[in-house]
N, C-alpha and C positions, 0 to 999 in steps of 0.2 A: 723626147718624152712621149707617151703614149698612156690612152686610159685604160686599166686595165679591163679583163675580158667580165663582162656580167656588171661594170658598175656602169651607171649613168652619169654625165651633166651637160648641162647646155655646156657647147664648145664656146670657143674664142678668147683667146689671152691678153691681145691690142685692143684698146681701150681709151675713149675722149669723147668729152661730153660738159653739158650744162647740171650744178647742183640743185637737185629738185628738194632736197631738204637735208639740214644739218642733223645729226642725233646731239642732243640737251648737252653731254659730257664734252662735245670740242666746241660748244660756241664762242669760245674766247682764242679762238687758232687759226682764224682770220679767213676763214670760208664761209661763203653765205649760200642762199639760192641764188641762182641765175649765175655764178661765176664760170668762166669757162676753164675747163682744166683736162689733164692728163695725169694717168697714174700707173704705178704697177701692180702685177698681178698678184700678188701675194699676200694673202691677208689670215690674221692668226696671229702674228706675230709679235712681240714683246717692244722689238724695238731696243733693247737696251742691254742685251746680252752682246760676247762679245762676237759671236754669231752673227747678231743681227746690227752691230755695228761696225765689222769687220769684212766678215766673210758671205757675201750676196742671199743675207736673210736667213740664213738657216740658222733658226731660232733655236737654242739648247731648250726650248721646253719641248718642243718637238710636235707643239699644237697648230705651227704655219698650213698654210692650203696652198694652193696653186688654181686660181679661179681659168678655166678652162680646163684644167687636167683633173685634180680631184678634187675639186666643187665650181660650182656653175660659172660660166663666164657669160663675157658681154656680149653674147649674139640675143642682147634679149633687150626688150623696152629701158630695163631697170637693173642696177645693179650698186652691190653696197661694196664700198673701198674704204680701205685704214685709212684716216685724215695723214699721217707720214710720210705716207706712198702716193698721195696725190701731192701736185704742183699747178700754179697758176699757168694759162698760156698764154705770151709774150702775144699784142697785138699782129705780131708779121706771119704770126702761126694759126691757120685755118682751122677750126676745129673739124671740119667737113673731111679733111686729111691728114687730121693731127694722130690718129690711132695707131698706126707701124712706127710711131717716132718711140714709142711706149716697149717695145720690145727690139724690133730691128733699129733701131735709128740712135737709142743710145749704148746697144750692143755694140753696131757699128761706130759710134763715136769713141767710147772705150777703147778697142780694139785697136783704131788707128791712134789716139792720143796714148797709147801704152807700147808704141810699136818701136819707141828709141829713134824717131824719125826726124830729121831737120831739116829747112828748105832747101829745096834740091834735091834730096835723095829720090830715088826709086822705091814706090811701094807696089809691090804686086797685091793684085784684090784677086786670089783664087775661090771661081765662085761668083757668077755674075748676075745672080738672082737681085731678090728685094735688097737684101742687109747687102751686099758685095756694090750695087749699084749707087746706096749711100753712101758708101764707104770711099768708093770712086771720087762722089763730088768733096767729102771729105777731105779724104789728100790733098786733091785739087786748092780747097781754101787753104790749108795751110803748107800750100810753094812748095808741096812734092812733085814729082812727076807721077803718073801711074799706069801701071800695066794690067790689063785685065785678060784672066785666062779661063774658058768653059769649054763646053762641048758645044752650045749652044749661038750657035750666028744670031740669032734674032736678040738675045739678050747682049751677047758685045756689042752688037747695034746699039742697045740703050745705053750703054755706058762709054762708047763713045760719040756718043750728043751729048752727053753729060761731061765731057772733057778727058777722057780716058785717051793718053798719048799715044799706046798701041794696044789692040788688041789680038791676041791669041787663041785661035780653036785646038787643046789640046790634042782630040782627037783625029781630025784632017791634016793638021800639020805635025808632021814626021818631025822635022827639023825645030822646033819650034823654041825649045831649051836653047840651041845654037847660038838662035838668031836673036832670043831674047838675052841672052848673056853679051851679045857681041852690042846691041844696042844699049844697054844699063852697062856697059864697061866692066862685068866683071859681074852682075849679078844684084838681085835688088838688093835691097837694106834690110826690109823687112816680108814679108809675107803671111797677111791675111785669109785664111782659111774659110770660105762660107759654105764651102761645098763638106756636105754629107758622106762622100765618096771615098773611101781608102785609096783608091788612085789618084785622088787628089792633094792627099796626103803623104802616100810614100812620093811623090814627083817633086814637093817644097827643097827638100834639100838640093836639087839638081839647080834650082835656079836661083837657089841664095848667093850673095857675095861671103866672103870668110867673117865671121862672127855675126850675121846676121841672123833676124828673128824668124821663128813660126812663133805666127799668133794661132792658137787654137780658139773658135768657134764652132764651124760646126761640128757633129756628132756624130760619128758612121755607128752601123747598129755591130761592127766586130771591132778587137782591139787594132790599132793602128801600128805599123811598122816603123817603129822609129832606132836607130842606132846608138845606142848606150854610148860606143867608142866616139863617135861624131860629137856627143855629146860632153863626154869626157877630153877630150881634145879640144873645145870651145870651136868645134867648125861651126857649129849656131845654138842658137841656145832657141828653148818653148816656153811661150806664155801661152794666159789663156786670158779670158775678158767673158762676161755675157751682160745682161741685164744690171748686176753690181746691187749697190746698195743707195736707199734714196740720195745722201750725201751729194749722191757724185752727180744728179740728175739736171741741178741747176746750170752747173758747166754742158753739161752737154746740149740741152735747149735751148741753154742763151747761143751757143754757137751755131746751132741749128737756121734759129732764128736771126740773126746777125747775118748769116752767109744765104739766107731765101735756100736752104737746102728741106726739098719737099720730098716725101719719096713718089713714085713714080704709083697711084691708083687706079684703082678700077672701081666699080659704086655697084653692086651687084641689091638684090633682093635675096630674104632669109629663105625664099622656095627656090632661089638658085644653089642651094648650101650643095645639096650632096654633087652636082656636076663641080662645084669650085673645088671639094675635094677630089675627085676624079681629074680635074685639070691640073690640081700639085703632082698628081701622084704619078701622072702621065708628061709633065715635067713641060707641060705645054704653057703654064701660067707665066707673060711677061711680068708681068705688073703686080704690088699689093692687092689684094681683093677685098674692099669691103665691104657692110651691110649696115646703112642708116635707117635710122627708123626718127 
């Protein structure tokens, strides 16, 4: 997603914090000041269509926002959130780091809890940025194995201190599909997508096992090369997972929380903003980056 060209708003999607005041109409919905919480970003919304109880908010009035893309987000002192899309946060959960759980952390919980996986199997986390690194200890709690694949050494570094069983550098290693099929006995189960990249994309099927998943997450900015016949034949079948709908937010924090799974930050200041986007963009970013005020 991207804002388009001539509009304004303050950036940031991720989001957690203390209630500095109720508005009059939710005092009875069990939010006060001072509570500590987490929300998503989407506000506008109805809530009660079947849009917005189904299908990840997209509200049939067609009045939703997206705070961060088009109206302001939380890189700012103050910000106002739908009481539906906020949730308390669980004592083992830091508010100081609770804000990537808010877009990466229950993306990434989704993704793998949708991924048809049971303990034991093999999940590849293609993609070993913030969400792929979550995703990682994810598996991990719930008795899969995991295989992590990027271009990037320093971030396989992070995800195997975080338990990741092997890791793969797509791009230095030739053989890599080979050696990962012959270790997963035939190929993972599933595979998780965080990577933006069409080459990360057209390479999923090479290292499935036969009717395993692509989970689709991330988003390359052209269409993605996928094979109708592969699909038509059940050689694996695609999902997709993001953010979801609040419903589903209390499963994913309580597990969050239950398993001490943090994502991996950095505590930046608001006048370090435009170098933190020049570090995504330069793909040099290990870590979550945020900005406390």
């Amino acid at each position: 997603m991207a804002i388009d060209a001539g509009q304004t708003a303050v950036l940031g999607h991720e989001g957690a914090g203390y209630i500095e005041k109720v508005h009059s109409s939710v005092q009875d919905k069990g939010y006060k000041k001072g509570d500590k919480v987490g929300f998503l970003y989407i506000i506008g919304c109805c809530f009660e269509c079947e849009g917005c109880q189904h299908h990840n908010l997209h509200c049939e009035t067609g009045k939703q926002l997206l705070q961060g893309f088009t109206t302001d987000g939380f890189f700012a002192e103050y910000a106002v959130v739908d009481y539906p899309n906020c949730i308390h946060l669980p004592d083992a959960i830091d508010v100081k780091t609770a804000a990537p759980i808010f877009c990466a952390g229950v993306t990434a919980f989704h993704a793998v809890d949708s991924s048809e996986l049971k303990e034991g199997d093999w999940l590849a986390v293609v993609g070993a940025g913030g969400l792929g690194q979550i995703a990682t200890q994810i598996g991990k709690a719930r008795g899969c194995k995991v295989v992590a694949i990027d271009i990037n050494d320093e971030t396989l570094e992070v995800c195997k201190k975080q338990g990741a069983d092997a890791v793969f550098n797509s791009k230095t290693n030739k053989d890599y599909v080979s050696e990962l099929k012959k270790l997963t006995n035939g190929g993972a189960k599933a595979a998780c997508v965080f990577s933006n990249a069409q080459a990360a994309y057209a390479g999923v099927p090479a290292i499935l096992r036969l009717g395993g998943v692509m989970m689709v997450i991330g988003l390359p900015h052209e269409p993605v090369p996928i094979s109708t016949m592969d699909l038509a034949l059940n050689k694996y079948k695609v999902k997709s997972e993001s953010t979801s709908i609040p419903q589903r937010m209390p499963k994913a924090v309580e597990f969050l929380a239950k398993h001490n799974i943090v994502p991996e930050v950095q505590h930046r200041k608001l006048d370090d903003l435009n170098d933190m986007v020049n570090e995504m963009r330069a793909g040099t970013a290990t870590k979550r980056m945020l900005v406390s005020f």
